[in-house]
N, CA, C and O atoms as a DFTB+ gen file, in Angstrom:
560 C
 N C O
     1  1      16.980     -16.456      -2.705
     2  2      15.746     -15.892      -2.173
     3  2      14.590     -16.785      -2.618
     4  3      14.496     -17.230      -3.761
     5  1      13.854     -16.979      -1.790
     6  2      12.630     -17.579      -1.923
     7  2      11.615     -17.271      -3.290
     8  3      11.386     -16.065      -3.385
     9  1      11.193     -17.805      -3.983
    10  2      10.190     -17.720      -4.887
    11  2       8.542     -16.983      -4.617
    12  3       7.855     -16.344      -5.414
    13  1       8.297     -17.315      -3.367
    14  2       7.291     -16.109      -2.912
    15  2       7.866     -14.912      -2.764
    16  3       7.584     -14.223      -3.745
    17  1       8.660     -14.237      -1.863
    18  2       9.644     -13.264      -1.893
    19  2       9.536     -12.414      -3.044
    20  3       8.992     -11.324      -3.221
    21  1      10.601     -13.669      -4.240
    22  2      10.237     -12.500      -5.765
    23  2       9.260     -12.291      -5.971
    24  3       9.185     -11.229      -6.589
    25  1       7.642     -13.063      -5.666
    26  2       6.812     -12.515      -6.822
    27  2       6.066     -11.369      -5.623
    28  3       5.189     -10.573      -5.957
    29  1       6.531     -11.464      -4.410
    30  2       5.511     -10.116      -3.138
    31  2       6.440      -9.430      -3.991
    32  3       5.751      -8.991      -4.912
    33  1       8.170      -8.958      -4.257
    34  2       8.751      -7.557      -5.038
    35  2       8.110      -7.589      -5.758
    36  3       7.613      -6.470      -5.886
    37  1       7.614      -8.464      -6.632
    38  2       6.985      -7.845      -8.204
    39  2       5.567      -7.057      -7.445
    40  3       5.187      -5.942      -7.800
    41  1       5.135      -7.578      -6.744
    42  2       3.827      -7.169      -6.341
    43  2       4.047      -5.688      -5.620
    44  3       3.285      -4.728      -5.731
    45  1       5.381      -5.748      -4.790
    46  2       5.128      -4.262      -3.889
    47  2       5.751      -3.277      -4.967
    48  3       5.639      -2.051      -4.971
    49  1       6.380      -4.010      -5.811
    50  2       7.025      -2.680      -7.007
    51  2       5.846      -2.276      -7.928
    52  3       5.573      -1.081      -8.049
    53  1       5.028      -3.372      -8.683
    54  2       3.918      -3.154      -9.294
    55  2       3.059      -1.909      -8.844
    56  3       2.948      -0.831      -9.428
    57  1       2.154      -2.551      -6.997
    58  2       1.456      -1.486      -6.462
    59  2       2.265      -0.014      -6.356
    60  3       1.786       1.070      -6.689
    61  1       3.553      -0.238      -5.834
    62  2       4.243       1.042      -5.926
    63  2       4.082       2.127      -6.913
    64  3       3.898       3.275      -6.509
    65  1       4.139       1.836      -8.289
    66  2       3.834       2.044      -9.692
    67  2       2.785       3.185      -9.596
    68  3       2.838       4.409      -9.719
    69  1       1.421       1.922      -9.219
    70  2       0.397       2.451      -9.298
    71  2      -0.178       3.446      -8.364
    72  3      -1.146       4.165      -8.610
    73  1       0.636       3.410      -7.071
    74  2       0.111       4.357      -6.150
    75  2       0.976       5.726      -6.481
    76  3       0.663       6.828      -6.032
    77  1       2.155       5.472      -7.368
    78  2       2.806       6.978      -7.799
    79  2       1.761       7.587      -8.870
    80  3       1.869       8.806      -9.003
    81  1       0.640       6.883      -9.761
    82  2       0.263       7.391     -10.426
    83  2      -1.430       7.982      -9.916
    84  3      -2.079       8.901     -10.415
    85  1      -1.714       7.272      -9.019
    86  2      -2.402       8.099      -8.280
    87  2      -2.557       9.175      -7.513
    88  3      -3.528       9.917      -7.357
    89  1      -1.221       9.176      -6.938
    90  2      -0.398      10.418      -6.180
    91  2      -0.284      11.802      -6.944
    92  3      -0.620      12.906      -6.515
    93  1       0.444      11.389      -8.570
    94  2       0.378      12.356      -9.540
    95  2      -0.670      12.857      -9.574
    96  3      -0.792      14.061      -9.348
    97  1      -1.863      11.949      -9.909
    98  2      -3.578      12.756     -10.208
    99  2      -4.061      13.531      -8.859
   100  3      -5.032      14.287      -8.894
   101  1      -3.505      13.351      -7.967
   102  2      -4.096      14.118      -7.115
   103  2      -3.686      15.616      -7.472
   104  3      -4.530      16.507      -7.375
   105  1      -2.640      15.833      -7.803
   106  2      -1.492      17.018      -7.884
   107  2      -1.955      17.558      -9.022
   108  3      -1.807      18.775      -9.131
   109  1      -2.762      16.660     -10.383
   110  2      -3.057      17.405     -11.570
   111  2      -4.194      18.119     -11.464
   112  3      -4.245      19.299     -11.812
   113  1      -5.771      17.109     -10.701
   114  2      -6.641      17.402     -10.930
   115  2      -7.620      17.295      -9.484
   116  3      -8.483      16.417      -9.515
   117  1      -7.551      17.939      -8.529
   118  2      -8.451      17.196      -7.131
   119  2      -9.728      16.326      -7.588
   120  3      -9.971      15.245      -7.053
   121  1     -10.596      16.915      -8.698
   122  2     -11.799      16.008      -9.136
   123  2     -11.531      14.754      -8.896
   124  3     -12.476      14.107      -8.444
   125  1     -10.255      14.043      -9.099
   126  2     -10.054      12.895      -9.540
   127  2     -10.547      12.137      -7.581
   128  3     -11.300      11.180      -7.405
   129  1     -10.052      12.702      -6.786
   130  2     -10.675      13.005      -5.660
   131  2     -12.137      12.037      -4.996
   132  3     -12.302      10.947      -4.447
   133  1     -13.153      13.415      -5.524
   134  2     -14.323      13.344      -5.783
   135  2     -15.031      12.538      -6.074
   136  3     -15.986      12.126      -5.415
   137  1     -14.561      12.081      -7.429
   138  2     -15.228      12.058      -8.630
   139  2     -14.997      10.043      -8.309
   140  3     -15.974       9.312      -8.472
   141  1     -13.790       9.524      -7.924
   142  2     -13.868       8.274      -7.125
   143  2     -13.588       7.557      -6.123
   144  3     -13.820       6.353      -6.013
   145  1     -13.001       8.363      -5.227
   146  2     -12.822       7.695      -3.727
   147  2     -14.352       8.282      -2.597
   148  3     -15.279       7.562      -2.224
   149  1     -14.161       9.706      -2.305
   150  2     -15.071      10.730      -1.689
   151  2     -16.351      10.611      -2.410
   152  3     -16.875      11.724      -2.377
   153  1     -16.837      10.064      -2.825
   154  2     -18.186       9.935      -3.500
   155  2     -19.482       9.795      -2.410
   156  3     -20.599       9.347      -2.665
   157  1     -19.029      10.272      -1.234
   158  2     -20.118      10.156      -0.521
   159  2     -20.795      11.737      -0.094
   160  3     -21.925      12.203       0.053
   161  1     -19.318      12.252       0.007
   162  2     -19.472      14.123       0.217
   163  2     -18.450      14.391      -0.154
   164  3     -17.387      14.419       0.465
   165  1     -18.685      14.628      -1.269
   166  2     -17.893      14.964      -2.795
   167  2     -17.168      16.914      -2.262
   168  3     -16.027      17.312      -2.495
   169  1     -18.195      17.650      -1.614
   170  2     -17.758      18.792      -1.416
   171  2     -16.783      19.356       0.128
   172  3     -16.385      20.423       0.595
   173  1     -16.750      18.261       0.394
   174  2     -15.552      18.093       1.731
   175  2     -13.968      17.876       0.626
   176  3     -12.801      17.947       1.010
   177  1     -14.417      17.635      -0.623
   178  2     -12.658      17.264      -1.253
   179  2     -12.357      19.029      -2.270
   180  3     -13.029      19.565      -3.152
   181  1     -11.230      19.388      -1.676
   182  2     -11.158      20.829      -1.796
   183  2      -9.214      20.387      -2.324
   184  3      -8.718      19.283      -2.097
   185  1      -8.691      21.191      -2.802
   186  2      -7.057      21.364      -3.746
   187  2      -6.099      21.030      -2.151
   188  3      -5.527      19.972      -1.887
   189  1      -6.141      21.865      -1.563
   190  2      -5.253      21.386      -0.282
   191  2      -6.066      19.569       0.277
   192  3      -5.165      18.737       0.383
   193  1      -6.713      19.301       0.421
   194  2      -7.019      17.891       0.500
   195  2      -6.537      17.055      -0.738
   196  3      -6.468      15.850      -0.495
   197  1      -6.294      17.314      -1.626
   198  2      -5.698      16.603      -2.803
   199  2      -4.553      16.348      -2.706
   200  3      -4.024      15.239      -2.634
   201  1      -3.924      17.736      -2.695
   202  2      -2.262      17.562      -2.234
   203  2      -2.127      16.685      -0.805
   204  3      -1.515      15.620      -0.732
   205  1      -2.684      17.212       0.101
   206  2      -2.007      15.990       1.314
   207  2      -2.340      14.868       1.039
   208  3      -1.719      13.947       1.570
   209  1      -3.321      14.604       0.209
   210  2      -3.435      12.918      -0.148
   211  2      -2.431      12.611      -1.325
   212  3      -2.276      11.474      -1.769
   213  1      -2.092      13.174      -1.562
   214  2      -1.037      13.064      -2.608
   215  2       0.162      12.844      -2.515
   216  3       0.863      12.230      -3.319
   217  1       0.452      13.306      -1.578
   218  2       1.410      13.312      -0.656
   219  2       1.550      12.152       0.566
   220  3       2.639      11.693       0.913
   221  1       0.640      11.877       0.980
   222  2       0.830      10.654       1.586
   223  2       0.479       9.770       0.911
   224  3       0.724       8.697       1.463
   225  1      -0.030       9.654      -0.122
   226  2       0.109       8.389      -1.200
   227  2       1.726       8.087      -1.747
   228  3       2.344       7.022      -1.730
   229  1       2.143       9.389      -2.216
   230  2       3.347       9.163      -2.644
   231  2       4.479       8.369      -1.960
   232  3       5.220       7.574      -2.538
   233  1       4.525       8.798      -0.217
   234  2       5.169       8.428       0.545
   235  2       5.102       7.074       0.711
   236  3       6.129       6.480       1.040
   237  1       4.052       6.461       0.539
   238  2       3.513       5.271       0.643
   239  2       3.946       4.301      -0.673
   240  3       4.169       3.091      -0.625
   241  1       3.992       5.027      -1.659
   242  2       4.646       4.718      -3.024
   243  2       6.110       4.625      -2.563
   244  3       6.646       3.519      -2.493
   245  1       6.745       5.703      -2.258
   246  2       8.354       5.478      -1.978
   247  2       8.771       4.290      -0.913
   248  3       9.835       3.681      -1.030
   249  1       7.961       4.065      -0.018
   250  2       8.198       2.976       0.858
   251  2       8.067       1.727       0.154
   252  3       8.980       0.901       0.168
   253  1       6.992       1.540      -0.457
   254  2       6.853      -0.013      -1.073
   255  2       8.011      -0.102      -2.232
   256  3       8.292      -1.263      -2.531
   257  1       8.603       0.734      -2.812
   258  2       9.134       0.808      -3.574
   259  2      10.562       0.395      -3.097
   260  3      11.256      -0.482      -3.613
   261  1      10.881       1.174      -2.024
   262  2      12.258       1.130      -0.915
   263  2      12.570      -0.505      -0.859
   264  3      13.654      -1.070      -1.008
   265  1      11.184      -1.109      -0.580
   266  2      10.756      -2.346       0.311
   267  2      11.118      -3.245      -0.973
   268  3      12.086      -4.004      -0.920
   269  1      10.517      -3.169      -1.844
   270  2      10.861      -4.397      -3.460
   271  2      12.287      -3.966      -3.838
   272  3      13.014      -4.768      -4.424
   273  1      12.500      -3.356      -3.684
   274  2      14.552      -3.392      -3.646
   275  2      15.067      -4.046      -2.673
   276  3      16.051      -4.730      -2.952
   277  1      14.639      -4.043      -1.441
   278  2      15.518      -4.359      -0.335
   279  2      14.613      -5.035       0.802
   280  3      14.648      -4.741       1.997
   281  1      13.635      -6.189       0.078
   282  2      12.716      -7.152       0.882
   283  2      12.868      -7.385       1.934
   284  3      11.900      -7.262       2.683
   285  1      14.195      -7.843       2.490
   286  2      15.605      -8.305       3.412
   287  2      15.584      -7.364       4.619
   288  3      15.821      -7.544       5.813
   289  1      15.319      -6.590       4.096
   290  2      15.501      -5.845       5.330
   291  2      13.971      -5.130       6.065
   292  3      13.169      -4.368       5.524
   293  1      13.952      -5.638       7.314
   294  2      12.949      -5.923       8.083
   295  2      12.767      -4.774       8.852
   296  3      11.595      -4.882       9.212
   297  1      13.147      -3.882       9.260
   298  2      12.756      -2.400       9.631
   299  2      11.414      -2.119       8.675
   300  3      10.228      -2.119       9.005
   301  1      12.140      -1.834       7.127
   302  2      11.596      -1.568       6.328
   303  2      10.355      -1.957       5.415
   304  3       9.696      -1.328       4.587
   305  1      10.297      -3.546       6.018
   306  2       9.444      -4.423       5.891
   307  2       8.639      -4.081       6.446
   308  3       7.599      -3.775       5.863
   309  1       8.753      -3.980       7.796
   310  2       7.262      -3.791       8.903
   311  2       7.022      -2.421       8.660
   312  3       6.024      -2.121       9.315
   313  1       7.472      -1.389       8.005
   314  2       7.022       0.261       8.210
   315  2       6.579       0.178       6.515
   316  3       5.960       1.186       6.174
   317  1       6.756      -0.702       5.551
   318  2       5.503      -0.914       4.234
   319  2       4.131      -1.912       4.818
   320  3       2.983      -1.774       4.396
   321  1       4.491      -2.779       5.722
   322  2       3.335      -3.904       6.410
   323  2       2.516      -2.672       6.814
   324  3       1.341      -2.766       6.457
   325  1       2.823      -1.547       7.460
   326  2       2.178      -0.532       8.121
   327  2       1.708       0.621       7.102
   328  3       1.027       1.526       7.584
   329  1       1.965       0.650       5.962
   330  2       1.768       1.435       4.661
   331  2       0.398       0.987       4.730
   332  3      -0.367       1.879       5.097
   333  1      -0.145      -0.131       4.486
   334  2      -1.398      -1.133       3.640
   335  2      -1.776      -1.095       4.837
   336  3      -2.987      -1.275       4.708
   337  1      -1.501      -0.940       6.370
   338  2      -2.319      -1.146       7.457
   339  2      -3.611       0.110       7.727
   340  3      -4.819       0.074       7.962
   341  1      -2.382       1.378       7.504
   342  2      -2.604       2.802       7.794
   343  2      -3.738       2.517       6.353
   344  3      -4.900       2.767       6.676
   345  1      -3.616       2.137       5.145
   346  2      -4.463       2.914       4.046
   347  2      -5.851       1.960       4.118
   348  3      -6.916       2.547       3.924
   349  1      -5.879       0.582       4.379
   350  2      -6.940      -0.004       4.982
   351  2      -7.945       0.479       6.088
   352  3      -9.153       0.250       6.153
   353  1      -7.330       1.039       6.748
   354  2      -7.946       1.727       8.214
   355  2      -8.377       2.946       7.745
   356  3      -9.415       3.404       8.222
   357  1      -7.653       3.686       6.722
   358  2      -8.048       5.158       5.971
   359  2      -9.648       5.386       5.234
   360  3     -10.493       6.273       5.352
   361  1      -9.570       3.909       4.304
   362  2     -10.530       3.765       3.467
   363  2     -11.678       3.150       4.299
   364  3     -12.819       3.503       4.002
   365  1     -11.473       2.122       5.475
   366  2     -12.670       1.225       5.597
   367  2     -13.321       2.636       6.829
   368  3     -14.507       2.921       6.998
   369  1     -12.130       3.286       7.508
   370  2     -13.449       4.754       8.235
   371  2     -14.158       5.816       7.020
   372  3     -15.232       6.412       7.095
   373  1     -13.369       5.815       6.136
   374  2     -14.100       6.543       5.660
   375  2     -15.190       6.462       5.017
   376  3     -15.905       7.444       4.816
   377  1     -15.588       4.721       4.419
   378  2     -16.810       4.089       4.219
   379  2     -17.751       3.816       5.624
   380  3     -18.976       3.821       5.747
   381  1     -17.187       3.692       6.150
   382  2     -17.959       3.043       7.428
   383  2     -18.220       3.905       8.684
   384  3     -19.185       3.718       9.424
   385  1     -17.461       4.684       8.833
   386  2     -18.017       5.956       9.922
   387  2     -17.946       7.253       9.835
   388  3     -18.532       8.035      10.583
   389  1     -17.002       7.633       8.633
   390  2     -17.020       9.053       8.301
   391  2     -17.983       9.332       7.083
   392  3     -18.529      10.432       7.010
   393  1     -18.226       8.281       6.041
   394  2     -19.620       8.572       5.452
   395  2     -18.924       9.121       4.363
   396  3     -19.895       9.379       3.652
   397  1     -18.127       9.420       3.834
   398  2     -17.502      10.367       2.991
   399  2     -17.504       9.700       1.575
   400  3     -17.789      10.247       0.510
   401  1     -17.031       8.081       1.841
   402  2     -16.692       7.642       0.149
   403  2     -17.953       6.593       0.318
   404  3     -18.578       6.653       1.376
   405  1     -18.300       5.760      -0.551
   406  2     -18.940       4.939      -0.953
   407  2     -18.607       3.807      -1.504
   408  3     -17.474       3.807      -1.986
   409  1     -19.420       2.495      -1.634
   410  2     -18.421       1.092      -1.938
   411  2     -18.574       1.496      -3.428
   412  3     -19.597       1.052      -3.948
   413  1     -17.757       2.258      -4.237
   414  2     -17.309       1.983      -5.276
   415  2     -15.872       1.546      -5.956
   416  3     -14.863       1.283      -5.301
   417  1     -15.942       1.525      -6.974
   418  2     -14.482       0.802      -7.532
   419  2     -13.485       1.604      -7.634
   420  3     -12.460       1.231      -8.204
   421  1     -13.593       2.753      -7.143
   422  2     -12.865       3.575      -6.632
   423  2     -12.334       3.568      -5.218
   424  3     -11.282       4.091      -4.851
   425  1     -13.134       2.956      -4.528
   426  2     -12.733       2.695      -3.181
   427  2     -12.734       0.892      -2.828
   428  3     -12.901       0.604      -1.643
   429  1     -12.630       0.221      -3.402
   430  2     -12.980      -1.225      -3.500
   431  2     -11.496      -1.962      -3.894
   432  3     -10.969      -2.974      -3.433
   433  1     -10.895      -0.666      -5.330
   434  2      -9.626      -1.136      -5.403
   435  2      -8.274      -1.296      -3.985
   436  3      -7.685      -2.290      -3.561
   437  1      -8.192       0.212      -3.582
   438  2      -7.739      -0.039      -2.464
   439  2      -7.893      -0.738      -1.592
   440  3      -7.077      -0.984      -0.703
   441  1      -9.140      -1.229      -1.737
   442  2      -9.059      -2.205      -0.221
   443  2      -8.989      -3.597      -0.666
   444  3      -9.417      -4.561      -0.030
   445  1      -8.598      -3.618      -1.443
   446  2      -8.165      -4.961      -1.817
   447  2      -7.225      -5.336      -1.966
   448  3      -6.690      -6.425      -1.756
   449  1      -6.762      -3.931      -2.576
   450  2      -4.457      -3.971      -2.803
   451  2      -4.531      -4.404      -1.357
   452  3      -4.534      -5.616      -1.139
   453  1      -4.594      -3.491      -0.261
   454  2      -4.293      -3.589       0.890
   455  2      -4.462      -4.730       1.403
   456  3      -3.491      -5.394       1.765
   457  1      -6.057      -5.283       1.564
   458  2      -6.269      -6.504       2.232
   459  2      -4.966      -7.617       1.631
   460  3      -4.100      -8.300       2.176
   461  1      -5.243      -7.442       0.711
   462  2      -4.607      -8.607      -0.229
   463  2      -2.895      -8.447       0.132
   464  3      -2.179      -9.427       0.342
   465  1      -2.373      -6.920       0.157
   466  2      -1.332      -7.004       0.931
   467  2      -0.626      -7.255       2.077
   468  3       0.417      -7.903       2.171
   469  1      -1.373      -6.599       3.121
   470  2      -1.341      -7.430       4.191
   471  2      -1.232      -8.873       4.258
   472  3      -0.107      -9.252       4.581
   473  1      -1.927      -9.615       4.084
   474  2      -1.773     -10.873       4.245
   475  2      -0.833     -11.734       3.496
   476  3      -0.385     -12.763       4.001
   477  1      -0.481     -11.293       2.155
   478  2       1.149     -11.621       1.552
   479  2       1.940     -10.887       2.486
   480  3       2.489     -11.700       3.230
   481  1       2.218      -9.813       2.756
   482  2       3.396      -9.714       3.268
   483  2       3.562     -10.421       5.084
   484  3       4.632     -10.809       5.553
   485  1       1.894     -10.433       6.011
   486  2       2.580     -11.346       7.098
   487  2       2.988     -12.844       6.256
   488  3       3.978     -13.460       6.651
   489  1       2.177     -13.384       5.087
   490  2       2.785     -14.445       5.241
   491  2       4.368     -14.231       4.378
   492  3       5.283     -15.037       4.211
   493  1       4.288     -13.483       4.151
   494  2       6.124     -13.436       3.841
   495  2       6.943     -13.340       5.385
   496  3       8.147     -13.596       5.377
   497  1       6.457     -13.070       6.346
   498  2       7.123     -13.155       7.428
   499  2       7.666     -14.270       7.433
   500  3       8.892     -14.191       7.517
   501  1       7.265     -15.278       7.378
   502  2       8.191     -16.691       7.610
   503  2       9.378     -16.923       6.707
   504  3      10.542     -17.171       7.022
   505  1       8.827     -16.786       5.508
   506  2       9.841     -16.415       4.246
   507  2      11.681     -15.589       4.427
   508  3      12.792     -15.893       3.993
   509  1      11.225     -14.647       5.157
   510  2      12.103     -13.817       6.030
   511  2      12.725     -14.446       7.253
   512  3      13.808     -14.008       7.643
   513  1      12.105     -15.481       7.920
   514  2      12.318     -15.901       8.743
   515  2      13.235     -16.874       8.438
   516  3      14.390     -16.721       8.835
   517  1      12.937     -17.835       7.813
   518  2      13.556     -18.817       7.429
   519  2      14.804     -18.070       6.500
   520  3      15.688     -18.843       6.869
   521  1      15.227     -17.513       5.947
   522  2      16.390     -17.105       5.223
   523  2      17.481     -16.141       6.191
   524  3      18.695     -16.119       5.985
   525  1      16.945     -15.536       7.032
   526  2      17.536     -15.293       8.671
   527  2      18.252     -16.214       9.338
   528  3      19.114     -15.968      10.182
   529  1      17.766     -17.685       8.826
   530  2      18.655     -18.938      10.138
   531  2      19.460     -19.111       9.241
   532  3      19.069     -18.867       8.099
   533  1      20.453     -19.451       9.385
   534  2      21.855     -20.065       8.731
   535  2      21.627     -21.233       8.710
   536  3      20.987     -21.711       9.647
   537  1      22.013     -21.952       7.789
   538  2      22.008     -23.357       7.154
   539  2      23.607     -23.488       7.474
   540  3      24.536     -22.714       7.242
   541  1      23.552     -24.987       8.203
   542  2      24.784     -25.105       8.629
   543  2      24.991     -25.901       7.547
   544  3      23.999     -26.514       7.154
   545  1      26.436     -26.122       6.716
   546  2      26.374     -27.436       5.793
   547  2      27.092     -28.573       6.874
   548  3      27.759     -28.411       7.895
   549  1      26.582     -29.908       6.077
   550  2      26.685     -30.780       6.603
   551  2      28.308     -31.554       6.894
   552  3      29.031     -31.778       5.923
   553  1      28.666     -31.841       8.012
   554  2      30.114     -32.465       8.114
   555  2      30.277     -33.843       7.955
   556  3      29.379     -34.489       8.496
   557  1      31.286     -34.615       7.287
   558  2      31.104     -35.858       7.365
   559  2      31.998     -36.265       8.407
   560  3      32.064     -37.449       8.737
């Protein structure tokens, strides 16, 4: 396997990590919520909004996680490529037309895992690509 390859697993297992432990805080405390993503209308984030974000964080955790075990496989590849697509598109409406969060480092982190993911994993596309063709060995 390619040497970019290993270090995107270290990277989608790493973020994985971290998006289970965000997932957890939603489930302990909704403030956590509030207090740094929603910082724009803090009183739109209510216990059932915690849990479904919690919940689709998690899911999003189990996929990248799925994905740094089993890089190779390209179903699974493009439906984590679509993890960081969906949470990019989540965060930049909710700064930018729903008004809800604010550019803080609460919302700044995510969009950077993401940006930053996205673009490792298309360029891992080739990576994938190239380990897909068979190497013929050579005949004398």
């Amino acid at each position: 396997m390619s040497r970019f390859l290993n270090v995107l697993r270290s990277w989608l297992f790493m973020v994985s990590i971290i998006t289970l432990g965000n997932s957890l805080q939603c489930f302990r405390d909704h403030a956590f919520l509030y207090e740094k993503l929603y910082t724009g209308k803090p009183d739109l984030v209510n216990g059932l909004h915690a849990r479904t974000f919690g919940i689709w964080t998690l899911l999003s955790s189990v996929v990248r996680f799925l994905c740094a075990t089993d890089i190779r496989n390209k179903p699974l590849y493009h439906i984590t490529l679509w993890t960081f697509l969906l949470a990019l598109g989540h965060f930049l409406s909710e700064l930018f037309i729903y008004r809800t969060a604010t550019l803080t480092i609460g919302v700044l982190a995510p969009l950077i895992v993401a940006s930053f993911s996205i673009l490792a994993m298309l360029a891992g596309f080739s990576y994938l690509e190239e380990e897909s063709v068979p190497r013929h060995k050579k005949r004398n």
